[in-house]
PyMOL commands that place a pseudoatom at each C-alpha (Angstrom):
pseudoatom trace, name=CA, resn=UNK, resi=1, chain=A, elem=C, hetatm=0, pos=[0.000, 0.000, 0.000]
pseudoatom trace, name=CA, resn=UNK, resi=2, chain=A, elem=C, hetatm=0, pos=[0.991, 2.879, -0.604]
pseudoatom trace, name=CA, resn=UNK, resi=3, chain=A, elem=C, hetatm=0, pos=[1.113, 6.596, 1.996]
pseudoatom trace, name=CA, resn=UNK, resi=4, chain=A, elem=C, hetatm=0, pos=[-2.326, 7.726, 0.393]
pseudoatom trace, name=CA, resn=UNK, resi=5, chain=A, elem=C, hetatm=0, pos=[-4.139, 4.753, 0.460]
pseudoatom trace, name=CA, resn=UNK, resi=6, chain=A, elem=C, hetatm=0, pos=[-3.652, 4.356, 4.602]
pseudoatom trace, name=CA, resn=UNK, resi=7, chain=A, elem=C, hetatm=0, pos=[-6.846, 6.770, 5.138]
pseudoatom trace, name=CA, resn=UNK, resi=8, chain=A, elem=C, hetatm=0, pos=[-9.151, 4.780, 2.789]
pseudoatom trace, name=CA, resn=UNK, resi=9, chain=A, elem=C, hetatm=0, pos=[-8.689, 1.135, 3.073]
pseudoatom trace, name=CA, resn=UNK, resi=10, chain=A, elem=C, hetatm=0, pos=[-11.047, 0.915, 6.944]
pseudoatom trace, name=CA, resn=UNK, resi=11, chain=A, elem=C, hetatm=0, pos=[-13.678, 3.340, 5.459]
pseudoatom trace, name=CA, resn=UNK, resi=12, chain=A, elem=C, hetatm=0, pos=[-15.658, 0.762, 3.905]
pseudoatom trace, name=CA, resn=UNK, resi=13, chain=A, elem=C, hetatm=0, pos=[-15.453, -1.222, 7.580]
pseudoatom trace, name=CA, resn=UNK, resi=14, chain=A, elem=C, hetatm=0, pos=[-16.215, 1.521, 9.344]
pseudoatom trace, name=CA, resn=UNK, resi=15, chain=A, elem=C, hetatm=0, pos=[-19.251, 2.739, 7.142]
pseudoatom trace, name=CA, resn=UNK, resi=16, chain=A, elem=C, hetatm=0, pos=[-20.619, -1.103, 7.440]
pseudoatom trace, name=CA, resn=UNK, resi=17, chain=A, elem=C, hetatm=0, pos=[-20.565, -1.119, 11.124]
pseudoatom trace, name=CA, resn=UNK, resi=18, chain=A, elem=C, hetatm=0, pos=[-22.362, 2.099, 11.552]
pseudoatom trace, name=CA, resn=UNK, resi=19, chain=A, elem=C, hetatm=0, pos=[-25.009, 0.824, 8.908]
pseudoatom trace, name=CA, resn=UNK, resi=20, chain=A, elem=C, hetatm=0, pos=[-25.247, -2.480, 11.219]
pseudoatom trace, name=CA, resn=UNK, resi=21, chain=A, elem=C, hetatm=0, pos=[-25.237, -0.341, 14.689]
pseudoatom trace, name=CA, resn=UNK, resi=22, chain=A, elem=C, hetatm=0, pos=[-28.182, 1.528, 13.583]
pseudoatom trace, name=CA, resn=UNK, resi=23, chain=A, elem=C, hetatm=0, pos=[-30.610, -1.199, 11.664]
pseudoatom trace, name=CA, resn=UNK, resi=24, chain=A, elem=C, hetatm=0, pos=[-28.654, -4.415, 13.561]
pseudoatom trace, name=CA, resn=UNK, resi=25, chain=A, elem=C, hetatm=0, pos=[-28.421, -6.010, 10.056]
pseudoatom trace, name=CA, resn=UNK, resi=26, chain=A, elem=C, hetatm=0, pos=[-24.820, -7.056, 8.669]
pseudoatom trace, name=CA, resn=UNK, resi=27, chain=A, elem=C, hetatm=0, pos=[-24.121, -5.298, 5.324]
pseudoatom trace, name=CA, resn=UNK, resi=28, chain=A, elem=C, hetatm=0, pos=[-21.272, -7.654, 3.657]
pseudoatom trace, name=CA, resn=UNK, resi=29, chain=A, elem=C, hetatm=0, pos=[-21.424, -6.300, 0.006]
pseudoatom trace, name=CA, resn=UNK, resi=30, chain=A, elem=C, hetatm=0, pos=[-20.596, -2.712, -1.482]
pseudoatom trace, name=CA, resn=UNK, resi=31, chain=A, elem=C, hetatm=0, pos=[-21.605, -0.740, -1.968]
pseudoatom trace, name=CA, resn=UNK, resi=32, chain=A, elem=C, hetatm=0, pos=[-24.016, -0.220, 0.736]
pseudoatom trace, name=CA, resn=UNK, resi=33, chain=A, elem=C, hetatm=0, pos=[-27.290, 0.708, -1.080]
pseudoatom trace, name=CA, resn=UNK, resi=34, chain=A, elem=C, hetatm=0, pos=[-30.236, 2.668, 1.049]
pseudoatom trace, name=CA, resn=UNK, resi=35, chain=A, elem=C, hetatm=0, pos=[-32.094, -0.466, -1.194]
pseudoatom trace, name=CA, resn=UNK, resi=36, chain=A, elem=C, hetatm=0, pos=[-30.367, -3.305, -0.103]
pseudoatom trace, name=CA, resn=UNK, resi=37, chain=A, elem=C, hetatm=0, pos=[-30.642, -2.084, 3.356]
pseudoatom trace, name=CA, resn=UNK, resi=38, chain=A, elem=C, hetatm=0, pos=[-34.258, -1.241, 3.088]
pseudoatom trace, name=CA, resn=UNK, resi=39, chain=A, elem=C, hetatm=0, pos=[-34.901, -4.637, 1.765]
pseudoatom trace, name=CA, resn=UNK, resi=40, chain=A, elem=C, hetatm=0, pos=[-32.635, -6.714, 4.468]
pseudoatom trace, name=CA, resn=UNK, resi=41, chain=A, elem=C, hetatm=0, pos=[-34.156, -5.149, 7.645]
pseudoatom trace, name=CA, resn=UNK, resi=42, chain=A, elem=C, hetatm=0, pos=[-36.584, -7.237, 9.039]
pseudoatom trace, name=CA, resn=UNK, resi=43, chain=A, elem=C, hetatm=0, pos=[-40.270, -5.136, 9.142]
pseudoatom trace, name=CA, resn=UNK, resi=44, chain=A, elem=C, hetatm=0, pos=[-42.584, -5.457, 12.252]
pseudoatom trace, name=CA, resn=UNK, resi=45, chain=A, elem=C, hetatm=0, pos=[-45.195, -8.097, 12.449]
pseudoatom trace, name=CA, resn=UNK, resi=46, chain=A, elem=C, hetatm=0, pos=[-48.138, -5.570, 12.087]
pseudoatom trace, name=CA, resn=UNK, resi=47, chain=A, elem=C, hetatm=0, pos=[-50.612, -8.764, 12.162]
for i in range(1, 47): cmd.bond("trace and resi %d" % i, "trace and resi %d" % (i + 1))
show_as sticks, trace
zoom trace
């Protein structure tokens, strides 16, 4: 690696875990879609 590429290589990590600390659903593919994690958070039983 080179000196410039130190800042970007735990960004993707770091965006995933907030993603899964604020729905609680593990985002393993990128990019991290608003529709992917839309579709993998479980709803509420409203029956």
């Amino acid at each position: 690696k080179g000196i410039g590429e130190l800042g970007i290589v735990g960004a993707p990590a770091a965006i995933a875990n907030a993603v899964w600390h604020a729905t609680g659903v593990r985002q393993r593919d990128l990019p991290i879609r608003p529709d992917r994690v839309i579709d993998t958070h479980p709803r509420p039983n409203t029956a």
